[in-house]
C-alpha positions, 0 to 999 in steps of 0.5 A: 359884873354889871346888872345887864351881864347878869340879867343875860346870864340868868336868861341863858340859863333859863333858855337852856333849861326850856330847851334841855326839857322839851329836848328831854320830854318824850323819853319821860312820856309813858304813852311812848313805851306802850306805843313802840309795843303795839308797833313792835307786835305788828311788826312781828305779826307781819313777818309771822305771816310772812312765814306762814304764806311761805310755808304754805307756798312749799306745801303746795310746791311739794305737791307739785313735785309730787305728782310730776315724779320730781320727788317719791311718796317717801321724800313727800311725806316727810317734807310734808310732815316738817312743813306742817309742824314748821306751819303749826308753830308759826300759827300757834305763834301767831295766834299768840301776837293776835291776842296780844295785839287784841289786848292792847287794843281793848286797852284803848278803848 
């Protein structure tokens, strides 16, 4: 091997390591786990939302239903009763992902 072959050599060898390391980088960077939490508790907290305007929607429909007679007292009550249980468990979840969101949050700062 002639000196240039090996000088090449040992060039090729260092680019790669350069570039295995900054392809590697962000997999070692601790600021990208809690970053993917706080977008991943957003995003749970949106669907929470979600449900939770849904769920009012159909208390309101049952209503509806209720005084133009599609449905009885009896039907209402008990949809009623599912749809508030169904909306104290989302509010109850939501509640919990606002203090989580409101945690990482104070971290921040």
């Amino acid at each position: 091997m002639t000196i240039v072959s090996l000088v090449l050599l040992i060039l090729t060898f260092l680019a790669s390591l350069v570039a295995s390391w900054l392809l590697l980088l962000p997999f070692f960077d601790e600021e990208y786990g809690p970053d993917d939490v706080r977008i991943e508790r957003r995003i749970v907290a949106g669907d929470l939302l979600q449900k939770r305007e849904f769920i009012f929607q159909a208390l309101e429909e049952l209503e509806i239903d209720l005084r133009s007679g599609r449905i009885d007292e009896y039907a209402y009550q008990r949809a009623k009763e599912e749809l508030s249980a169904e909306a104290a468990m989302q509010l109850d979840k939501i509640d919990k992902v606002s203090s989580k969101l409101a945690n990482d949050t104070s971290q921040l700062s």
